[in-house]
N, C-alpha and C positions, 0 to 999 in steps of 0.2 A: 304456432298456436298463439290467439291474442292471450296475454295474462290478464288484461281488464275482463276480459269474459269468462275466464275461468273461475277470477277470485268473485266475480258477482254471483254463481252457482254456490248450493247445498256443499258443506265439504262432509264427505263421508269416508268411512274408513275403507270401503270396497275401492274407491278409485282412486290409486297409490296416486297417480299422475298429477290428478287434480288437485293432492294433498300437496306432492311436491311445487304445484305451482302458484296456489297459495301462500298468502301472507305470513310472516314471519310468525313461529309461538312464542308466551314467553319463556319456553324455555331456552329457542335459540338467541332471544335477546343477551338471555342472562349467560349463557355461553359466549356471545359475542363479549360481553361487557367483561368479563373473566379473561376473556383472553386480551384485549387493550390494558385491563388493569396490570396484567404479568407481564407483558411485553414494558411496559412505562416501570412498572418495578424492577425489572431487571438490567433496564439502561440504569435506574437511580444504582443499583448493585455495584455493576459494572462500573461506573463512573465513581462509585466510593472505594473499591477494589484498586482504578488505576491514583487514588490518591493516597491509600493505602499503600502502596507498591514505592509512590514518590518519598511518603515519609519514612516507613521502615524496609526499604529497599528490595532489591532484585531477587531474595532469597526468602521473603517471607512466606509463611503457611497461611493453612485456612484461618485456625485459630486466630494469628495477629489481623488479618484481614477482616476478620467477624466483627475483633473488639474495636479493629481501628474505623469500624463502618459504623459501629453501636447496635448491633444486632448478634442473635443468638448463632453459630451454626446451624439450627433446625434450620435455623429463615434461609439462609443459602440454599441448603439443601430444599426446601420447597419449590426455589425456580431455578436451581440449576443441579441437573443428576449427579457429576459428582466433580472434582475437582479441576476433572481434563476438562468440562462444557466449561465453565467457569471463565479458564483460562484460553480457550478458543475465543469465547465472545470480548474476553479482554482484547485480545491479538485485533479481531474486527472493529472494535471501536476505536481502537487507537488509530490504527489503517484509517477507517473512515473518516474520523474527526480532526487525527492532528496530520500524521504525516499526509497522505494525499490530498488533501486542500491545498497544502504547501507547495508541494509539487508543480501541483495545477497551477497555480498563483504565477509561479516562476519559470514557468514555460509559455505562459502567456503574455509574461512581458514583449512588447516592440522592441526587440533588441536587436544588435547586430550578432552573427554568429558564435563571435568573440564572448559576448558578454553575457548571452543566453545560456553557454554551457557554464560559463562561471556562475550564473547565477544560480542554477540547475543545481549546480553541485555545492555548492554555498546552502542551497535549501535544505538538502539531503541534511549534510553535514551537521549544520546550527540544531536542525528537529531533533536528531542525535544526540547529540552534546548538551540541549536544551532539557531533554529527558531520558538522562543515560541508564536509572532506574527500571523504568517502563520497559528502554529500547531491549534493556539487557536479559528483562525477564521475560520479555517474549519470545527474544533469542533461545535461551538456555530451557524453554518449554516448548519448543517448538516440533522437536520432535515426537516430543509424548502427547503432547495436545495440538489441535491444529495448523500443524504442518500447510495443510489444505491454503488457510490462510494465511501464512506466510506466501508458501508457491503463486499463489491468488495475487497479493499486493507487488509481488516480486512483477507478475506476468504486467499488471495492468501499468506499472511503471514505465517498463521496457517496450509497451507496444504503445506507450504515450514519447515516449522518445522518437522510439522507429518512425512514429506517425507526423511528426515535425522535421527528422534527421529526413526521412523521404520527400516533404513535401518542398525542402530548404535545396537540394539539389536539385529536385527537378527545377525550381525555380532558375540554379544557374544551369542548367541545360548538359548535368550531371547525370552520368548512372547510378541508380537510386535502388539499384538489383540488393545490395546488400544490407539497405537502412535496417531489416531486420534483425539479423545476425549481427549485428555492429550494434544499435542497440540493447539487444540481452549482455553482451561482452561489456557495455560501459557498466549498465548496471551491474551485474554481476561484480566484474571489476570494483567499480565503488563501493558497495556493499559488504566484499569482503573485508576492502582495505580499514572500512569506518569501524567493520566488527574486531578486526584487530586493533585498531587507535583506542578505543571505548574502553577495552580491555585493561589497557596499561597507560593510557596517556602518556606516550614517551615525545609528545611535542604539542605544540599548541593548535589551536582548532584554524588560525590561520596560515599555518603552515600545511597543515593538511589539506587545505583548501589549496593553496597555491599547489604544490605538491602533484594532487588528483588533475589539478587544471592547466598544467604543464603535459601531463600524461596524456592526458582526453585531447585537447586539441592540439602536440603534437599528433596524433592519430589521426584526427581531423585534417588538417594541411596537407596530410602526407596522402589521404584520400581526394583529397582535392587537385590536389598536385595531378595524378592521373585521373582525372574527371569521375573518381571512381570506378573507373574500370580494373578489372582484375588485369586482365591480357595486357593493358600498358604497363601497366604496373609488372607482371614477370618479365618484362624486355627489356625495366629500365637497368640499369646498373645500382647498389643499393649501398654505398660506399657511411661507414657511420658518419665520419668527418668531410666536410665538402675541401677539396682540393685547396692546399694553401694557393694565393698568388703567385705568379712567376715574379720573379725579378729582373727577368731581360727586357 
């Protein structure tokens, strides 16, 4: 149906259709306009929430959140139902704004093999350590409030890996059958290791770095090694220590 020819006709209330293909009322304007003003207030929320969280840390309530924003709790509770939405849309905007740009950033480098997982994991790491606050409170909410997004940032990380670790062997003319599952394993891997460092700081952020990157790309090698193939790999011999030299 043209809609130039529709909205030039009579609108009446008998012809639901014509109604619908008519021009905007105002009241869906004013509907429209209500909901970009709450979406835009609740990133401002959100974003005084996660500065909130940096100044009086990973355990604070609504309450100190309210006062550290300069707003009443009603005003929270107007654009977010109730504590869990709150801190779900926290979990997302931090996903979106700080850790994943980062990610991205550092997976994008032109690097050699070498220095892309270190870099990778240098970015992980630093975003962490950068905002142990934030990282912690998303952590320790994550069950109660969304979980979803965590699993969500978890996924898109590891299948932003898979998706390089794949296309980096096929390049050397590797089996790349696994880049998946090898993927989630680094992530996972790193994520647990960084949730426990964050924790206790029982060593410094470049030690953890070297650490993870001794880890990872031992892994790396040792796939390379057998072209990625699994089948070479159960045939080979899989000794920890490589044979001293002879002497004779």
């Amino acid at each position: 149906m043209d809609v130039r020819t529709v909205s030039s006709r009579p609108q009446t209330t008998s012809n639901p259709t014509a109604a619908e293909d008519g021009p905007p009322t105002k009241q869906d304007g004013r509907k429209r306009r209500w909901h970009e003003h709450k979406i835009a207030r609740r990133e401002e929320l959100v974003d005084g929430t996660i500065n909130a969280i940096r100044t009086r840390g990973h355990e604070i309530g609504m309450d100190e959140i309210a006062a550290e924003i300069g707003v009443s709790k009603t005003v929270l509770y107007r654009y977010f139902t109730d504590k869990s939405d709150l801190t779900t849309a926290t979990m997302l905007r931090y996903v979106e704004t700080v850790l994943a740009p980062r990610i991205y950033t550092a997976v994008a480098e032109d690097l050699d093999e070498y220095e892309l997982t270190r870099e990778a994991i240098t970015a992980y790491v630093e975003t962490v350590a950068d905002d142990p606050e934030v990282y912690l409170y998303v952590m320790a909410n994550s069950a109660s409030a969304g979980r979803d997004v965590v699993a969500d940032s978890e996924r898109m990380i590891a299948e932003l890996v898979a998706s390089v670790l794949g296309e980096r062997l096929r390049l050397l003319e590797m089996d790349s059958g696994g880049a998946v599952p090898w993927a989630y394993g680094i992530v996972g891997g790193i994520q647990l290791a960084v949730h426990w460092w964050i924790s206790n700081k029982s060593m410094t952020t470049e030690d953890l770095i070297d650490y993870l990157t001794m880890m990872i790309w031992g892994g790396m090698t040792g796939i390379a090694a057998v072209a990625g193939s699994p089948v070479r790999f159960k045939t080979q011999p899989h000794p920890l220590l490589p044979k001293a030299p002879s002497t004779n």
